[in-house]
N, C-alpha and C positions, 0 to 999 in steps of 0.2 A: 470529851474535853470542852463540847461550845464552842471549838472551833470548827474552821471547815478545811483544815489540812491538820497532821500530826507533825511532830517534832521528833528528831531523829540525831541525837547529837548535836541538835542545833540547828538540822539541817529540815529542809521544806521536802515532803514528802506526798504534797497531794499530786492528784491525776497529772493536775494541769502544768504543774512542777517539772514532774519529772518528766514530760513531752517534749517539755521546754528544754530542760535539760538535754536530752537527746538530740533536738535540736542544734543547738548550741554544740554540741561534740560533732556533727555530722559535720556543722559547718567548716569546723575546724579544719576537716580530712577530705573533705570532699574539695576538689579542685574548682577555685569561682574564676571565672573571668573578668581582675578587675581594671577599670578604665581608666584614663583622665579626664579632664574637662575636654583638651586638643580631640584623643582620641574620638572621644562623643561627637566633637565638632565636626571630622574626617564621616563618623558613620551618618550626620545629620544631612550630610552634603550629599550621599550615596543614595540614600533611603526615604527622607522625608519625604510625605506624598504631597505634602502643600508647595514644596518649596520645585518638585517636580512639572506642579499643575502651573508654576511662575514659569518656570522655563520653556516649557511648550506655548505660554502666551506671548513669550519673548523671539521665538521662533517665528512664532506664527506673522508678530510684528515687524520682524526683518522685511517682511516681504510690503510692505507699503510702498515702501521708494519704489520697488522695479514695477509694481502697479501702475503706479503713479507714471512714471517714468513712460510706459507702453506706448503713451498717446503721442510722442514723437517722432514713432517707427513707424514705418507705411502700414498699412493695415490692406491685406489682401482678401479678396475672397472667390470663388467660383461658384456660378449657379450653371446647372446642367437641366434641361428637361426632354422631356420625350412624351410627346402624345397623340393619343389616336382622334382621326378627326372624321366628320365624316358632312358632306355637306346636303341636305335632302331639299329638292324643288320638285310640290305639286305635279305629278303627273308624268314625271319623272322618277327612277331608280335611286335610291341615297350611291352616292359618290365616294367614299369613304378614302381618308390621304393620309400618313402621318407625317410630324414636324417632328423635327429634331434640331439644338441647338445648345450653343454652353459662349458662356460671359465670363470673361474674367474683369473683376473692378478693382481699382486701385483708389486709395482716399490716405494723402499725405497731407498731416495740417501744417501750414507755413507759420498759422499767427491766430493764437487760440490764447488770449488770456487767462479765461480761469481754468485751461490745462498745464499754463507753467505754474501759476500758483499750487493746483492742485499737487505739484510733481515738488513744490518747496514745501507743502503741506506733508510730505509722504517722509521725508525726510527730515524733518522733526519728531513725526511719529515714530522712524525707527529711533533714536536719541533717546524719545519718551519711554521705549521700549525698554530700553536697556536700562534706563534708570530704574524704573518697577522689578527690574530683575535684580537690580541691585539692591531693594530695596525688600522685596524678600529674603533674599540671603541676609542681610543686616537682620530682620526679624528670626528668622529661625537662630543665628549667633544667640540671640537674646533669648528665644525660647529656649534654645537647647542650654543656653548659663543658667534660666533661671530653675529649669529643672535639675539639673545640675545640683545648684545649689541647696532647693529644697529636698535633695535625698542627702546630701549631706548633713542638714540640718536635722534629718528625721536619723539619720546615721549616726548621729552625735547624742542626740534623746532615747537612742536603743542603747548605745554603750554606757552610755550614763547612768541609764535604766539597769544594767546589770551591773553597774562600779556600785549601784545605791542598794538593790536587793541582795548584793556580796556582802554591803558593808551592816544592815538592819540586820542579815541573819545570824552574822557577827556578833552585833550588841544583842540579840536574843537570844545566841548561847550563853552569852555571857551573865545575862540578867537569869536564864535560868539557873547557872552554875553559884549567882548571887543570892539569888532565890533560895537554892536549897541550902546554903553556909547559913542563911539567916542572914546576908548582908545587903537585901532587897526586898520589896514589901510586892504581892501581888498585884499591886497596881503598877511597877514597875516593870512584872513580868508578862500583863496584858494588852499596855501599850505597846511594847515589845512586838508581840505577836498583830497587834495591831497594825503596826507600821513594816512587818512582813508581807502581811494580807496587801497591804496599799502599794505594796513596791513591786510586786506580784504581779497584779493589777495594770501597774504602770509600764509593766513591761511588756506584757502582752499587748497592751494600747500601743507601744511605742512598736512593737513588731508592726503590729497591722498597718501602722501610717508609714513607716519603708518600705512596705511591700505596695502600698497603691502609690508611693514617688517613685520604686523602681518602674512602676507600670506606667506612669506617664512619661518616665526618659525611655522607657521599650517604646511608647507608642513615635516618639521623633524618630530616634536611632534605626528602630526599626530590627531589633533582634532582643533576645533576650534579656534582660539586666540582669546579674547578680551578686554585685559588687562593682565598688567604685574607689578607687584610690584614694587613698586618707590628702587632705588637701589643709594646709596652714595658713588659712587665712588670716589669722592675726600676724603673719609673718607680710605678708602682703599687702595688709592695708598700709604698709609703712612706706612702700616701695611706689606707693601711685602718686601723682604729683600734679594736681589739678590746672597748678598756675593763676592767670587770671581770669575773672569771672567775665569780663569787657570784654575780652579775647574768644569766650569761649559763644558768647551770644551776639557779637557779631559773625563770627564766622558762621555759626549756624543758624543765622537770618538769611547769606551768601550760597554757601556753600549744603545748607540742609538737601534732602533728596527732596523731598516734598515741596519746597519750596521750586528747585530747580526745576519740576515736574512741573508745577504753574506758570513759570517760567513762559517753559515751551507749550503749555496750554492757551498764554497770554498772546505768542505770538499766531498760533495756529486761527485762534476769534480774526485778531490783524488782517492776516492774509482771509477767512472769510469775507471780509468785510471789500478789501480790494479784488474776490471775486466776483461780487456782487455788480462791481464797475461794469465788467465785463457785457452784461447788458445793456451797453450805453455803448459797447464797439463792437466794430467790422470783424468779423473772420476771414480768412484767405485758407484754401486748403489747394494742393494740388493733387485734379479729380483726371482719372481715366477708366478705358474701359474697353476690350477688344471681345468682339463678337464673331461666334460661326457655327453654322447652321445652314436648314433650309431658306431660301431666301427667292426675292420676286421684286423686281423693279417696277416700282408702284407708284407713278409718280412725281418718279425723279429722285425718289427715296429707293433704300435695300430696305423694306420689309421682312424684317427673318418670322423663321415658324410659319410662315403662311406660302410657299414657294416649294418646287418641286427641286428648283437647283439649290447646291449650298457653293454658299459667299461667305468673305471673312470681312471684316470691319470693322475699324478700331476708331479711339479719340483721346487727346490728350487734352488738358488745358487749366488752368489757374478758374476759381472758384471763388467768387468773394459775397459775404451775406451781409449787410446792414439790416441791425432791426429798425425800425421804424417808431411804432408802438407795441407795444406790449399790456395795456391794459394796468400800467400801474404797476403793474407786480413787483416791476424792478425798486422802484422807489421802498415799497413797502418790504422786501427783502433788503435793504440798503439799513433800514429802519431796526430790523431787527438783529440783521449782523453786527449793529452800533450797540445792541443792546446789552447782547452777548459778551464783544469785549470789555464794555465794561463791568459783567458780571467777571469775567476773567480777572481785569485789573481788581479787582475787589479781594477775588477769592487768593492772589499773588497775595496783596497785603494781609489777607487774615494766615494766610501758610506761615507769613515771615513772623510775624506776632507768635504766631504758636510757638514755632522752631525757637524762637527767643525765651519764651515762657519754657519749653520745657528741657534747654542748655541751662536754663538759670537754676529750675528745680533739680535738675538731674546733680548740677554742681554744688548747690546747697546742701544735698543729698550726700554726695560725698566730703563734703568739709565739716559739716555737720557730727556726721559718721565717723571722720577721724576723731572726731572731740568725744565722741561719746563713749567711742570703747576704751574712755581712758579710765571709765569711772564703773564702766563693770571689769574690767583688771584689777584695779584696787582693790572693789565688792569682793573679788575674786578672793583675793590674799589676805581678806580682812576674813570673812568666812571662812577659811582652809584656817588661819590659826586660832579663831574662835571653836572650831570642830575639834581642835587638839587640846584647847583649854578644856573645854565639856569633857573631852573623854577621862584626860587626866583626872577631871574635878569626880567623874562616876564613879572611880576606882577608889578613889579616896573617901567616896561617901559625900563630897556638899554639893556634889551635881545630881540631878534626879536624870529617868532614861529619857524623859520626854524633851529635858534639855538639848542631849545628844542628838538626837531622833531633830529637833530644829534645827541644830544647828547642819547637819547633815544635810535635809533639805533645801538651806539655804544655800551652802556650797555647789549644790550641784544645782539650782535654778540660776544662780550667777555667771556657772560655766555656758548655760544653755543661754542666758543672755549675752553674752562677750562673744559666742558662737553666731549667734542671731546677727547682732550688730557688723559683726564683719562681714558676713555673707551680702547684708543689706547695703553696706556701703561698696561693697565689690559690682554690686550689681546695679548699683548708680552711676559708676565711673563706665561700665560700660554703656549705659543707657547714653552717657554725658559723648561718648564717644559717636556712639550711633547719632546725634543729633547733627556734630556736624559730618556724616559721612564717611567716620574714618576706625567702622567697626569693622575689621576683617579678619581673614585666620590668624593672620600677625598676632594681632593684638590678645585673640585667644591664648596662642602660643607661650606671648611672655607673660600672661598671666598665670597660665598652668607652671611657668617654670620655678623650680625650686620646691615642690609640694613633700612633704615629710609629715608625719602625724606626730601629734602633740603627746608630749609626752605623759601628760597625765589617762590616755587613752592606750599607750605603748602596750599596757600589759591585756588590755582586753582584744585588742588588733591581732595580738599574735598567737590567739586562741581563737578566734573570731572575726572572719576578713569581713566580716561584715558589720 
């Protein structure tokens, strides 16, 4: 025949066909486990290993403050030794003695400058902490929406893919059945088969790109994918409610994470800077220290380790250091701690700028996106009754099949754009959210709510959860 499948009632008969087809029936029968968006979001929060690797950082950052903190609590220690001595003089026999003894020392600081800073430094850092944790979970929300989404999308390009190869092998039974009455010319029966071959084609490409989006929501989630809840997005873009754009980038100049996170970097430089002082004051610590051991009054002193008797011996007393000079250093660290915050203050104002730029794009994104799926809906219903005109007009003879076969194509790349556009605008309301802070499982939640599949998809859903 010059083709590369046969015809069978109309129906496609090659290898790659009927694989497909089997396919398609297993799916039907075979039990899928399919998700929400929420659900995904619960397994992304269990499993993700990035979002894991934040939390253990966040752990790890609790512990700054009680660091920090330490240098106010006495600080004890104990040094114990024991050794063999032996004293040799010319002409003489060596004498051989051992010493024994043990120290216990105490060191309480009274008045250590850059250790109360340090201890306000520590506790910023944990603050900082918890923001960075927050701010991976905001980012995985977002990965795990936006993978989400593109399996939906590829979800949406597989059904379609088979709503379009149902509907071409349709019109090439038909143009056969036209074909032989003599009421179809062979070039009506080869595009036919042409736009079979292509729909074919189009399916199999649209399997494989679901199968590598269900692999990248496997790889967040962290368990198999094999289905995903049919999700109505066009019912949803109608339900989000941006407000004002003034509103939304101020707040997320304030309230961004990244922003806040400079925030507390900006003060962290600060407080370097007023540790730096600290080489310019006194310390005071309170210093003791109790001694016993072998010992020998040597002097008018207890000489321990060197005595055959043991003595005990202690001291208490207040400690105070003034530096003097130091060689500059202080100055020239003074210099650079100045430099620093204002690399901070810099880097605070470019956070705030950004956080502004991308609440403005994020919201533009979504207002935008309201406007624009209004004009593939229309495309939508303009094509669906130009596809009824064609077929009617085929039947009657003043339509050719190639007519049909466009107008087909165009219905279902309209559905794929009114699909696209919503996803895209869903996915900027949340980005709009994430900007000022206020992406959470919530906001997951009501966004998953109400999900139902569209009904020009109903009939292939319930043959094919996929």
């Amino acid at each position: 025949m010059g083709q590369n499948h046969a015809l069978r009632d109309g129906r496609l008969t090659s290898p790659a066909a009927i694989v497909l087809s089997i396919f398609v029936l297993l799916s039907g029968v075979l039990p899928l486990q399919a998700e929400s968006l929420s659900q995904f979001a619960a397994d992304a929060f269990a499993h993700d290993a990035r979002l894991a690797s934040a939390e253990a950082s966040y752990r790890a950052g609790l512990e700054k403050e009680p660091e920090a903190r330490a240098v106010f609590l006495p600080h004890l220690g104990l040094n114990q030794s024991d050794f063999k001595n032996a004293i040799h003089v010319p002409g003489q026999p060596a004498a051989p003695y051992s010493t024994v003894g043990a120290t216990l020392s105490l060191n309480q600081s009274i008045f250590k400058w850059d250790d109360w800073q340090t201890w306000q430094q520590g506790r910023l850092s944990v603050a900082d902490a918890g923001l960075a944790f927050s701010s991976a979970k905001q980012d995985l929300l977002l990965r795990v929406a936006q993978a989400y989404f593109d399996a939906l999308a590829a979800k949406d390009d597989f059904s379609l893919a088979q709503l379009h190869q149902r509907s071409v092998n349709e019109q090439l039974a038909l143009a056969k059945r036209s074909f032989a009455l003599g009421a179809a010319t062979v070039v009506d029966l080869n595009e036919a088969r042409a736009g079979a071959d292509s729909a074919l084609s189009d399916l199999v490409e649209a399997q494989s790109t679901l199968d590598r989006r269900y692999a990248a929501l496997q790889k967040i989630v962290g368990h198999p994918v094999d289905a995903i809840d049919p999700f109505d997005a066009d019912a949803n873009i109608t339900r989000i409610a941006a407000g004002s754009i003034e509103q939304w980038i101020s707040d997320a100049a304030v309230s961004g994470l990244d922003v806040r996170r400079q925030q507390i970097a900006l003060e962290i430089a600060r407080r370097d800077v007023s540790k730096v002082d600290a080489g310019y004051m006194p310390t005071v610590s309170l210093i003791g220290n109790a001694s016993h051991g072998n010992a020998a009054f040597i002097n008018g002193q207890t000489n321990f380790y060197t005595g055959a008797n043991r003595a005990t011996s202690g001291e208490i007393g207040i400690q105070i250091s003034i530096p003097l000079f130091d060689g500059l250093s202080t100055m020239s660290r003074k210099r650079e701690a100045l430099a620093l915050k204002d690399k901070a203050q810099d880097d605070l104002e470019d956070a705030r700028r950004s956080a502004a730029l991308d609440a403005q794009q994020a919201f533009l994104g979504v207002r935008d996106g309201q406007a624009q799926v209004t004009a593939p809906r229309t495309a939508q219903r303009s094509a669906r009754t130009s596809l009824d005109s064609n077929r009617k007009g085929f039947k009657v003879g003043v339509r050719i099949n190639a007519d049909v076969l466009s107008a087909e194509d165009k219905l279902f790349s309209t559905q794929r754009d009114l699909a696209k556009a919503c996803y895209d605008t869903l996915m900027q309301f949340l980005r709009l959210k994430a900007s000022v802070a206020q992406l959470d499982e919530t906001a997951i939640d009501q966004l998953s709510a109400g999900t139902e599949p569209r009904p020009e998809q109903e009939d292939v859903q319930a043959n094919n959860s996929k």
